[in-house]
C-alpha positions as CSV (number, residue, x, y, z in Angstrom):
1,X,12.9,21.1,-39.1
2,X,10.1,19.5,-37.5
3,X,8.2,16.1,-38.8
4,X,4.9,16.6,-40.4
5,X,2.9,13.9,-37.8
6,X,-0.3,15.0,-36.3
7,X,0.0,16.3,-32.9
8,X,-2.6,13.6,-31.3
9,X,-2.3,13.8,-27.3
10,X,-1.4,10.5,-25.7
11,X,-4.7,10.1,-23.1
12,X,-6.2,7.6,-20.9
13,X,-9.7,8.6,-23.1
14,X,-8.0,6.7,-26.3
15,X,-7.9,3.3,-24.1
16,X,-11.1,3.7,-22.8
17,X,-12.7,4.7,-26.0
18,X,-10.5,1.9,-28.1
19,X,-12.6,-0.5,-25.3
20,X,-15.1,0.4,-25.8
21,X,-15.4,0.1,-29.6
22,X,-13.3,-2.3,-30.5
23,X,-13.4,-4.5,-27.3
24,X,-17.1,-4.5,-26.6
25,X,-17.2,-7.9,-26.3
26,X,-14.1,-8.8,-24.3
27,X,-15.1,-9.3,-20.7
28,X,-14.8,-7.7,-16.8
29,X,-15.2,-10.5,-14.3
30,X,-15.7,-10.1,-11.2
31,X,-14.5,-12.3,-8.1
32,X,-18.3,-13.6,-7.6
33,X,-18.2,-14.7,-11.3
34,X,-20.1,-11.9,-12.8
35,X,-19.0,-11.2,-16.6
36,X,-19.5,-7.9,-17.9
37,X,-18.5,-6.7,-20.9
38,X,-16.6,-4.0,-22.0
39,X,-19.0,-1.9,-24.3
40,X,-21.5,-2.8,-21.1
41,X,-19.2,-1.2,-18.7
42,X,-18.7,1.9,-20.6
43,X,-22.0,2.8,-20.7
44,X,-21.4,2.6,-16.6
45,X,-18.4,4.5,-17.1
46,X,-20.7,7.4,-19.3
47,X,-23.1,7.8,-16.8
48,X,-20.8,7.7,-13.5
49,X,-18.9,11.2,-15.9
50,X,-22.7,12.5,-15.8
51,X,-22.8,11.5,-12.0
52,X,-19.3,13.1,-11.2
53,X,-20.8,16.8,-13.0
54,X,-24.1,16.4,-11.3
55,X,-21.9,16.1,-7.5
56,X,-20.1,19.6,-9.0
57,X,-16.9,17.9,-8.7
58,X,-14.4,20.0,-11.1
59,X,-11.9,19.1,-13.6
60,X,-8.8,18.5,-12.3
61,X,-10.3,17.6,-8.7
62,X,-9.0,14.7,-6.9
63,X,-11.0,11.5,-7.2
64,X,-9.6,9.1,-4.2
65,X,-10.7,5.4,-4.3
66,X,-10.7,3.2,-1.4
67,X,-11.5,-0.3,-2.6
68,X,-10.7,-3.8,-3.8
69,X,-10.4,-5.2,-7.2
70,X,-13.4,-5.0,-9.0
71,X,-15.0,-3.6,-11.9
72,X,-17.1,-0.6,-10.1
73,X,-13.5,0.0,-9.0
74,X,-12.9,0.1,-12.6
75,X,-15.5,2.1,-13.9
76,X,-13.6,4.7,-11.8
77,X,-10.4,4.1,-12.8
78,X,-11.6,5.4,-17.1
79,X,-14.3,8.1,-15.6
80,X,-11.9,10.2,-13.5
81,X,-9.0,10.0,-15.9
82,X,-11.2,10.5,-19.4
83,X,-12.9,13.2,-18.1
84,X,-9.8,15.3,-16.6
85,X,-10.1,14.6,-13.1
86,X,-7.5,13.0,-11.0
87,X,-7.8,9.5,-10.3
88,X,-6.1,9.1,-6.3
89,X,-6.2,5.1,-5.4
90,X,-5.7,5.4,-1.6
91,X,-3.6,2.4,-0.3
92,X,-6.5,0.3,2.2
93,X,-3.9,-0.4,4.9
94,X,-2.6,2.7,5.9
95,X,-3.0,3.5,9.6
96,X,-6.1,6.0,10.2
97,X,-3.2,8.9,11.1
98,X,-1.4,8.3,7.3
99,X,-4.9,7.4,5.7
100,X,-6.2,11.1,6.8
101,X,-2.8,12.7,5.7
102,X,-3.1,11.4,2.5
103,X,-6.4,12.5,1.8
104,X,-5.5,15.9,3.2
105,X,-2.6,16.3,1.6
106,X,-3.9,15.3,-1.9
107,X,-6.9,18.1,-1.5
108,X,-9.2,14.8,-2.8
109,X,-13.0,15.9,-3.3
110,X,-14.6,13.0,-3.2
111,X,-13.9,9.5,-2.1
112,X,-15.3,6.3,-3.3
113,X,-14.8,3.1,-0.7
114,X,-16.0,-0.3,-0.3
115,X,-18.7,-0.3,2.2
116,X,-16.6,-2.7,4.4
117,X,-14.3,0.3,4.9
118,X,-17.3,2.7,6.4
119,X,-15.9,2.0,10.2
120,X,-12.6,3.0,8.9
121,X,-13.6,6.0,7.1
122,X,-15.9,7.1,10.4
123,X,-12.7,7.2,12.5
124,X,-11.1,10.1,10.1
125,X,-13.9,11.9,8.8
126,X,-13.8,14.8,11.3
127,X,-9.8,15.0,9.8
128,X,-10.3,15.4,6.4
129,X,-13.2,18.2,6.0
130,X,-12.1,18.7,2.4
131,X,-14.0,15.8,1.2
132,X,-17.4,16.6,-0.4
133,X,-18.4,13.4,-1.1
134,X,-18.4,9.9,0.0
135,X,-19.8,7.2,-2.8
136,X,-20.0,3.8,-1.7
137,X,-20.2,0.6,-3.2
138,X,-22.0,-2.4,-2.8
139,X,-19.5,-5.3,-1.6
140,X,-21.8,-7.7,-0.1
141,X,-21.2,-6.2,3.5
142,X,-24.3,-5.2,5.6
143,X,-22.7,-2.0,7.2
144,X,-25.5,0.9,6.8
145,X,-24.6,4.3,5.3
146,X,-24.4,6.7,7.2
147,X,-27.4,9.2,7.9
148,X,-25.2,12.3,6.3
149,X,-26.0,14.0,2.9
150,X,-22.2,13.7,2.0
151,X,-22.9,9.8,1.5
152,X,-24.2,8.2,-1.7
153,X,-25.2,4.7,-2.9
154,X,-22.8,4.4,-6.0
155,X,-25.4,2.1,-8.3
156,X,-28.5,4.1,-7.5
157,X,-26.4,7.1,-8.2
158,X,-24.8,5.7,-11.6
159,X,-28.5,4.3,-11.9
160,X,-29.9,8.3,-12.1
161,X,-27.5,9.2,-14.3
162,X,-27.7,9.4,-18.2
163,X,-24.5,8.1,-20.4
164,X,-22.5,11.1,-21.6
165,X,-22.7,11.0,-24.9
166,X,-19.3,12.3,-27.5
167,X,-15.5,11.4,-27.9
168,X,-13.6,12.3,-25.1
169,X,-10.2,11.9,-26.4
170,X,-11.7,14.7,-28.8
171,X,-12.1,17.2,-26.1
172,X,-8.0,16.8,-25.2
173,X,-5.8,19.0,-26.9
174,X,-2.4,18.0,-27.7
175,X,-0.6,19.7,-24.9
176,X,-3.2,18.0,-22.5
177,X,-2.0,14.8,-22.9
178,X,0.3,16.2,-19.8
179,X,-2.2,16.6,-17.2
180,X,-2.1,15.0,-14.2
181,X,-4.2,11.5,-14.9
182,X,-3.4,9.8,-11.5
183,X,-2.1,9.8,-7.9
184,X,-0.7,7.1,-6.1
185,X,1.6,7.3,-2.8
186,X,4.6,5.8,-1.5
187,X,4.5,3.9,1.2
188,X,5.7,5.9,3.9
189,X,8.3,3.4,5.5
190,X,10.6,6.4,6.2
191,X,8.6,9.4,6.8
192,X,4.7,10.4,5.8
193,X,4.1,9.0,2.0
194,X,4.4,11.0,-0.4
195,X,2.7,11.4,-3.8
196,X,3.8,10.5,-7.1
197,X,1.5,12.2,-9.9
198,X,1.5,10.6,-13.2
199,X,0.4,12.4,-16.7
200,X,-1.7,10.4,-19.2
201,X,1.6,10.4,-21.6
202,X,3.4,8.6,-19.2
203,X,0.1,6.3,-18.4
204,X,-0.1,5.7,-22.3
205,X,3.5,4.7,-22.5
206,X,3.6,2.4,-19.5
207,X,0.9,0.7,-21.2
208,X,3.2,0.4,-24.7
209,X,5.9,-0.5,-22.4
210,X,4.1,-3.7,-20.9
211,X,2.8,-4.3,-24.3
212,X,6.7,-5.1,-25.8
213,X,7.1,-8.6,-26.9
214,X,9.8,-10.6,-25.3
215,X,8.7,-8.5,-21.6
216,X,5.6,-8.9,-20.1
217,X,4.0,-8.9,-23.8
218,X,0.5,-8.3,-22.7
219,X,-2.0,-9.1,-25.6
220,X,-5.7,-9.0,-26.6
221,X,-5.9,-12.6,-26.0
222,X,-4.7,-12.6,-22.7
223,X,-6.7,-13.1,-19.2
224,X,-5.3,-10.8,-17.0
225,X,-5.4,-11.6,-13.1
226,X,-3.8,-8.5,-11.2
227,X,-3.5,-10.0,-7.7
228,X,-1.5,-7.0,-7.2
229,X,-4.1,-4.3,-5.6
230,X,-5.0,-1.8,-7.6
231,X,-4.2,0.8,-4.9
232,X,-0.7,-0.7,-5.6
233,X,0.6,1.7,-8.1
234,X,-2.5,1.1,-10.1
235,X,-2.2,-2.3,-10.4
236,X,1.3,-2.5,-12.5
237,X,-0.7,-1.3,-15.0
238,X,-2.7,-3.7,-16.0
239,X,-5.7,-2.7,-15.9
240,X,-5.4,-0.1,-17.7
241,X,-3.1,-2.5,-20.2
242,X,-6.0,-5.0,-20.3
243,X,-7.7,-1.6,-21.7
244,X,-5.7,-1.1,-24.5
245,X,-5.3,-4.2,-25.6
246,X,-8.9,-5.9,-24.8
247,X,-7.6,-8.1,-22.7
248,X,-10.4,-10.1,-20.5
249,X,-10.0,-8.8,-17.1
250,X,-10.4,-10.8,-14.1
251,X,-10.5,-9.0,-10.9
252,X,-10.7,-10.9,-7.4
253,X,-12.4,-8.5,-5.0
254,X,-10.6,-8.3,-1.7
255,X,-9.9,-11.9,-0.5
256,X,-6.4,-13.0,-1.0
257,X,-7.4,-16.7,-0.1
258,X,-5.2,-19.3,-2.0
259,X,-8.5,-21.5,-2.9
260,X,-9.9,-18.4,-3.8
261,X,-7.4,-17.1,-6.3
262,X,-5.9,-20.8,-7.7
263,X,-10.3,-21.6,-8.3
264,X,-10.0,-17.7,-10.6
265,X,-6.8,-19.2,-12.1
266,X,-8.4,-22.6,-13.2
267,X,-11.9,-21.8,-13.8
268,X,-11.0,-18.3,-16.2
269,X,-8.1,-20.0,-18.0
270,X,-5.9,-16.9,-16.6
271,X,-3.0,-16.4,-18.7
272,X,-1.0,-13.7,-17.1
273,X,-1.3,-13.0,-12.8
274,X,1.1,-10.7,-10.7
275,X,1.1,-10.4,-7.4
276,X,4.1,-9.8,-4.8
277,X,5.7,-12.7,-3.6
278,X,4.7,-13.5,-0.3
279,X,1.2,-14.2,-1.9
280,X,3.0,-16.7,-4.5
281,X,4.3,-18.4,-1.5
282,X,1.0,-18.3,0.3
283,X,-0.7,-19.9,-3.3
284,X,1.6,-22.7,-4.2
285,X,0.4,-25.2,-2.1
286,X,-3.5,-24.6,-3.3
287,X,-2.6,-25.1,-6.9
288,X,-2.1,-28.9,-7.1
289,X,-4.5,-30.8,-8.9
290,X,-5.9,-27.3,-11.0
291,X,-5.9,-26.9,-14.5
292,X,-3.6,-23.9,-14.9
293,X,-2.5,-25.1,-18.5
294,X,-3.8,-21.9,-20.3
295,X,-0.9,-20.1,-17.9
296,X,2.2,-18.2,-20.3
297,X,3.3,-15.3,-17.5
298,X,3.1,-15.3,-13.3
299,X,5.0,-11.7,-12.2
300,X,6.5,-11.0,-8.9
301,X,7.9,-8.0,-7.3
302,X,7.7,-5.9,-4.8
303,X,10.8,-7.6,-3.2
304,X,12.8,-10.3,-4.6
305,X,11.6,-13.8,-6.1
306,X,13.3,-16.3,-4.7
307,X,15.3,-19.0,-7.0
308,X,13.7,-22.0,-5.0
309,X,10.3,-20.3,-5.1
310,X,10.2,-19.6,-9.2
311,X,11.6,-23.3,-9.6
312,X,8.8,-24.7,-7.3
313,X,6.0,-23.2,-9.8
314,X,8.0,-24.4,-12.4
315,X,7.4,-27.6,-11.3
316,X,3.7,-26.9,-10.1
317,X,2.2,-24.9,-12.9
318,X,4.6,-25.3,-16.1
319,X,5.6,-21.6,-15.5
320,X,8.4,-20.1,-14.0
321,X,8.0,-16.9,-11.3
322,X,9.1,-14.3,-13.1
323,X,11.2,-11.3,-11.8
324,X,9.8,-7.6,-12.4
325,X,11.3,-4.5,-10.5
326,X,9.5,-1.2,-10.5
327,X,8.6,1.8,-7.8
328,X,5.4,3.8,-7.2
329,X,7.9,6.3,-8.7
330,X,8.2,4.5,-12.1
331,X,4.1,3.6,-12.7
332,X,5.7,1.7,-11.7
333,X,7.1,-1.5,-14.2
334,X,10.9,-0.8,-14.9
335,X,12.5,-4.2,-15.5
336,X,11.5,-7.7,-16.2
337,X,13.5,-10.8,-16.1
338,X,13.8,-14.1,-18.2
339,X,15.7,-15.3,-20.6
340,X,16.9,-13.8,-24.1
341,X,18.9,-14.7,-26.8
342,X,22.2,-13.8,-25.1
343,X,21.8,-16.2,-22.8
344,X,21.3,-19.3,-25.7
345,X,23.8,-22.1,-24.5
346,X,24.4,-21.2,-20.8
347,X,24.8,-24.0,-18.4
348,X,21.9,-25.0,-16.0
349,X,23.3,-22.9,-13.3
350,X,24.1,-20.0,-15.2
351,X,20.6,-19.7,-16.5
352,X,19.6,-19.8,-12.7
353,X,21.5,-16.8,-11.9
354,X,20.3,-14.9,-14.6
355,X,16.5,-15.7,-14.3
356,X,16.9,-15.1,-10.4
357,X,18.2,-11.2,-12.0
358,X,15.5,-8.8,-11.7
359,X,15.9,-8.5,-15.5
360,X,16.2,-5.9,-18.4
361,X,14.8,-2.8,-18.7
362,X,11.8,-1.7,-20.5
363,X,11.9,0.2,-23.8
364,X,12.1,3.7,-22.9
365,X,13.7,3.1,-20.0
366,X,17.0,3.8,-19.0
367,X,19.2,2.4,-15.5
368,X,22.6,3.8,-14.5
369,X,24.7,3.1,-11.2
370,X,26.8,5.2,-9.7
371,X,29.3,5.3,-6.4
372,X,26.7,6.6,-3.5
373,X,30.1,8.6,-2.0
374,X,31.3,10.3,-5.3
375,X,28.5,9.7,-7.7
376,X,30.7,8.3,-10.5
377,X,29.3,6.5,-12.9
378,X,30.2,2.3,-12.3
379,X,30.7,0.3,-15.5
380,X,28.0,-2.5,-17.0
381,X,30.2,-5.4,-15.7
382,X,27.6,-7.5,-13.2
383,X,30.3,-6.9,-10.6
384,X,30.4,-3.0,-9.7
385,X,27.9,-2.3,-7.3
386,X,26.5,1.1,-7.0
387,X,23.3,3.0,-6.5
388,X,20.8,2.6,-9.3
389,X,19.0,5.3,-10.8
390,X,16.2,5.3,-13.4
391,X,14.9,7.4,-16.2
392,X,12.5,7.4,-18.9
393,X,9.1,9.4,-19.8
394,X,6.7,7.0,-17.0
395,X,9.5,8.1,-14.2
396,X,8.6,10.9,-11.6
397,X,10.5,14.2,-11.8
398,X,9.3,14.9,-8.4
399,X,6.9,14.7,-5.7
400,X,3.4,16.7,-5.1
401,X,3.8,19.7,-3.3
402,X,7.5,19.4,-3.6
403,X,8.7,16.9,-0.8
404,X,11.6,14.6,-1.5
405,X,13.9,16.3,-3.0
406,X,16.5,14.4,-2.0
407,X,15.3,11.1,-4.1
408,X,16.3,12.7,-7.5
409,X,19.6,13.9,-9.0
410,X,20.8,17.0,-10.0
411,X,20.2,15.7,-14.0
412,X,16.9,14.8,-13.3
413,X,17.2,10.8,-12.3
414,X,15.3,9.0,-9.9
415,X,17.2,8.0,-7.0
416,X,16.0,4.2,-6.4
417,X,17.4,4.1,-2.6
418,X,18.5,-0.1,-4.3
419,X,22.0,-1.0,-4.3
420,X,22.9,-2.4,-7.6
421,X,24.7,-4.4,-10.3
422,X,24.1,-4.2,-14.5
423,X,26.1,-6.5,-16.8
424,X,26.8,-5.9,-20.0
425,X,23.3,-7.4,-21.6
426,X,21.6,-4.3,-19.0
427,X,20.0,-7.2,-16.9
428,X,19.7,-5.6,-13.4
429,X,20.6,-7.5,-10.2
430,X,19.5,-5.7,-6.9
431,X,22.0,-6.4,-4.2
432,X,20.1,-4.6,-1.3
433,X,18.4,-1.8,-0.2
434,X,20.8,1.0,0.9
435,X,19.5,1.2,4.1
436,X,18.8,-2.3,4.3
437,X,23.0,-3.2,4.4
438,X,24.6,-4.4,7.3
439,X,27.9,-3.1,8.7
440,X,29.5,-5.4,10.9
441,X,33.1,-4.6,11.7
442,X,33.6,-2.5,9.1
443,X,32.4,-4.9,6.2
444,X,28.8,-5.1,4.6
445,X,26.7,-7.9,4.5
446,X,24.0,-8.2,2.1
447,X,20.6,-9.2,3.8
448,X,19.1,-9.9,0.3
449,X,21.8,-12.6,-0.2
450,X,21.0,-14.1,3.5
451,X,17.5,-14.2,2.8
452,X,18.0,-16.0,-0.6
453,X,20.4,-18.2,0.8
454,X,17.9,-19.1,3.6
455,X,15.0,-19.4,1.7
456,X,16.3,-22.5,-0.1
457,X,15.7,-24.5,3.3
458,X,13.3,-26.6,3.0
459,X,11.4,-25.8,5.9
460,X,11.6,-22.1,5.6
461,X,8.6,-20.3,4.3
462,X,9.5,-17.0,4.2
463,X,12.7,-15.0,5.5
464,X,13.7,-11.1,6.5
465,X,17.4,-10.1,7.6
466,X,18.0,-7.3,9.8
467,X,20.4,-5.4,11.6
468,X,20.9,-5.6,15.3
469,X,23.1,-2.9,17.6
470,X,26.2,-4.4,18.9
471,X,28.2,-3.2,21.4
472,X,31.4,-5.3,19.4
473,X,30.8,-4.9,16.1
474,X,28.5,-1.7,15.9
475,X,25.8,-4.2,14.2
476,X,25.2,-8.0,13.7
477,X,22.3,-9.7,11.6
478,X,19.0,-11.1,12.8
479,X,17.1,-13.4,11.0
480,X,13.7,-13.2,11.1
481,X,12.3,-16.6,9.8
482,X,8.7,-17.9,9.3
483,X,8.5,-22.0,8.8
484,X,6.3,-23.9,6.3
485,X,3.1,-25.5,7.7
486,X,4.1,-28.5,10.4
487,X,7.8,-27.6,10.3
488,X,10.6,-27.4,12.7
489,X,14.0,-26.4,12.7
490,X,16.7,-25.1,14.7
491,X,18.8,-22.4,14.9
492,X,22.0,-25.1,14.6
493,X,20.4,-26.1,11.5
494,X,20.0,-22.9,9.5
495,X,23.5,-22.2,10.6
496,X,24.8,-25.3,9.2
497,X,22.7,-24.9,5.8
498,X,24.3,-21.4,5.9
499,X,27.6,-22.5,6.2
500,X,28.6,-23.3,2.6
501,X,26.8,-20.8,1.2
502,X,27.4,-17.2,2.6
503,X,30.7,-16.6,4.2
504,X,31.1,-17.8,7.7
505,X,30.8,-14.0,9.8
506,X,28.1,-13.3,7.6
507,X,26.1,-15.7,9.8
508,X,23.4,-14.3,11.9
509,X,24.3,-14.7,15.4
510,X,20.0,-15.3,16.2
511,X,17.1,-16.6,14.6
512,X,14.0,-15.6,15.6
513,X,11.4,-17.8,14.5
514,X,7.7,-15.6,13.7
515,X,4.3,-16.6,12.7
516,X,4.1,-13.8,10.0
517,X,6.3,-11.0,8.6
518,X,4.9,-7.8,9.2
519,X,3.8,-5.6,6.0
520,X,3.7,-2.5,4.6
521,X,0.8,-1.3,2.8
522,X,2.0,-2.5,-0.4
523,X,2.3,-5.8,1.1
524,X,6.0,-5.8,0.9
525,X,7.9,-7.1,4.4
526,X,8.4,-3.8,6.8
527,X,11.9,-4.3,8.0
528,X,11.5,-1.5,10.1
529,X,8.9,-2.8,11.9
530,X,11.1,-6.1,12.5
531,X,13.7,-3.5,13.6
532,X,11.8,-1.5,16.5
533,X,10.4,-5.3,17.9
534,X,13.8,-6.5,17.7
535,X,14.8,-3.7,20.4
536,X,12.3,-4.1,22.7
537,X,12.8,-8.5,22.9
């Protein structure tokens, strides 16, 4: 027997159009300090649909992005989604070779870009003949358009548009509520990247999911700040979170500048930012002296937060760094830490280790481990390490066009590639990545437990571990350290700090001592590339 409920589809057009009405007020602002308002902003949205039908581009075409934060950006993000296209946020620093693949591979019809990404663009456009259309946007950049049909002004062409008028979530059926609402794409740090396609069910749920009180809890009274680009897996979701929940949205444009974001934080009364962790670090020391009282969340993720690092904005700010863990592949919020009521009468220490967890999963979401030789399951016990795999209705079943196989079980679970521990509460503690480990005479080392270890030096800044070839013991560890402003250390030093804390042959025979980490488009560390400079030193 089947319930009596009415078979409404789950669609990105209910946020928008719940914005829009009940939200009209709530406001978009922009990193120059321009406020607009929601009911403002969709009438943008309405006439950049009538703009998108008078370029012929189709429903269910490929609408790629290339662009910072901000609320043209935005307008994007609700009027490819709401009118059945497919919203494709192309990651801004991808190489010209993967940028072209991408856009290739995704069959996008039109791009819109940032006009400081024109030189960029003019170095692949003779790769990607599929694109119809090239919209850019105003950024305050003096780079001229090119003289080429295919490029448009975006305000004067929202400008001659009229506002679509009627309900879009009225034109979804229910079975609708499964197309394809957006595209975003790994990073490629082991291959070409490939696409992960979501549906605007699994959009919709994400959104309920970061909604969940005791999580991230996002509320209509929030201010959001997503640090985090929205190229990066659309932005954890907020901004389409901020949607449903009218939310004020502040959005910082492309400069990651720690003046810039700390004066957003103070002068906004931001409540809730994310951004990865190497931006935290690169904030703390800007935030002294601000007004940040109106602060309840700051998310990290992307890689792992640090004890010493979510203590040290504990101190600053009022508010601890809290741990999230998520993929492209999961929309990509799957876990967030903090503390719960199991945890009511732990000792100082032992409320360290668990808020340095990655934390428990989100409603709807599911974790296993399992033995990466036999593929037993491991028991809940915070001790068995395994391979975690995810699944729930906002995780990929599979890749566009079918690539990546591999990364998903024969049941239908996400392979994470993260080594793993769960206790018996389901709070999640990544141990490494699998290819990240470290075999060194026939024992693994953990180079997320180095890195934590060595972070809590005072004079380190930031810290990757990674494998070396040696002729002894097949491979030894390297770290790879970057100091804090005016600091020096030596390699005698960091041993001696490591000394009580790791055991003693885990301890990197070299330090190498760097101005930066090197990056992968989503702004985590690339290991890899730490690897192939490591070879030729």
């Amino acid at each position: 027997m089947d319930g009596l409920m009415q078979p409404r589809p789950l669609t990105i057009a209910h946020l928008f159009e719940r914005a829009e009405t009940l939200f009209a007020h709530k406001r978009i602002i922009d990193s120059d300090g321009t406020e607009l308002p929601y009911g403002a902003w969709a009438v943008r949205v309405r006439r950049l649909v009538s703009a998108l039908a008078a370029l012929d581009v189709p429903p269910g075409a490929r609408v790629a992005t290339l662009a910072a934060n901000h609320r043209r950006h935005l307008e994007v993000y609700a009027a490819a989604p709401v009118s059945k296209r497919v919203l494709h946020t192309l990651n801004i620093r991808l190489s010209p070779d993967d940028l072209a693949f991408v856009i290739e591979h995704a069959r996008d019809d039109v791009v819109f870009l940032d006009r400081r990404h024109l030189p960029l663009v003019r170095k692949i456009l003779d790769r990607v003949p599929g694109v119809r259309h090239w919209v850019v946007f105003p950024d305050g950049t003096g780079t001229a358009l090119p003289d080429d049909p295919r490029f448009h002004d975006y305000d004067a062409l929202v400008a001659g548009s009229e506002p679509c008028g009627g309900s879009f979530e009225a034109a979804f059926t229910g079975a609708e509520e499964n197309l394809a609402a957006g595209l975003c794409y790994t990073s490629g740090t082991t291959g070409r990247p490939k696409g992960v396609l979501y549906s605007h069910r699994s959009t919709v749920l994400h959104c309920l999911g970061i909604m969940a009180a005791g999580l991230i809890g996002l509320a209509e009274r929030d201010v959001v700040l997503p640090i985090v680009p929205m190229f990066h897996a659309n932005a954890w979701g907020l901004p389409y979170g901020a949607l449903m929940t009218g939310a004020d949205l502040v959005l910082p444009g492309p400069s990651a500048d720690p003046a810039h974001l700390g004066g957003l934080m103070e002068r906004h009364r931001v409540t809730l930012a994310a951004a990865v962790p190497t931006v935290w670090s690169d904030l703390l020391p800007a935030l002294p002296g601000r007004d940040l009282g109106a602060l309840r969340l700051l998310l990290g993720g992307g890689s792992p937060v640090t004890p010493e690092l979510s203590a040290a904005y504990e101190e600053a700010v009022g508010v601890p760094l809290t741990h999230s863990w998520g993929m492209t592949e999961v929309s990509p919020v799957g876990a967030v830490g903090g503390l719960h009521s199991a945890h009511d009468g732990l000792g100082a220490a032992e409320r360290d280790a668990v808020t340095s967890a990655q934390g428990r999963p989100l409603p709807l979401v599911t974790l296993r481990i399992v033995d990466p030789a036999s593929g037993a399951r491991l028991p809940h016990d915070g001790e068995s390490v395994g391979e975690l795999q995810v699944a729930g209705p906002w995780v990929a079943s599979g890749y566009l066009g079918g690539a990546g196989t591999d990364g998903f079980t024969g049941d239908g679970w996400l392979r994470t590639g993260d080594l793993a521990t769960l206790d018996g509460h389901g709070y999640l503690r990544l141990v490494d990545r699998i290819k990240d480990l470290i075999k060194s005479g026939g024992e693994w080392i953990s180079s997320v437990e180095l890195e934590t270890a060595l972070s809590a030096h005072p004079h380190v800044a930031q810290v990757a571990v990674v494998a070396r070839d040696d002729p002894r013991w097949v491979e030894r560890p390297v770290a790879c350290v970057v100091l804090r402003p005016g600091a020096s250390v030596s390699a005698e030093q960091l041993r001696a700090h490591l000394f009580d804390r790791v055991a003693s042959w885990w301890i990197p025979d070299e330090f190498v001592v760097l101005g930066s980490l090197p990056t992968t488009g989503s702004g985590k560390v690339s290991k890899e590339s730490l690897r192939q400079s490591l070879r030729t030193r």
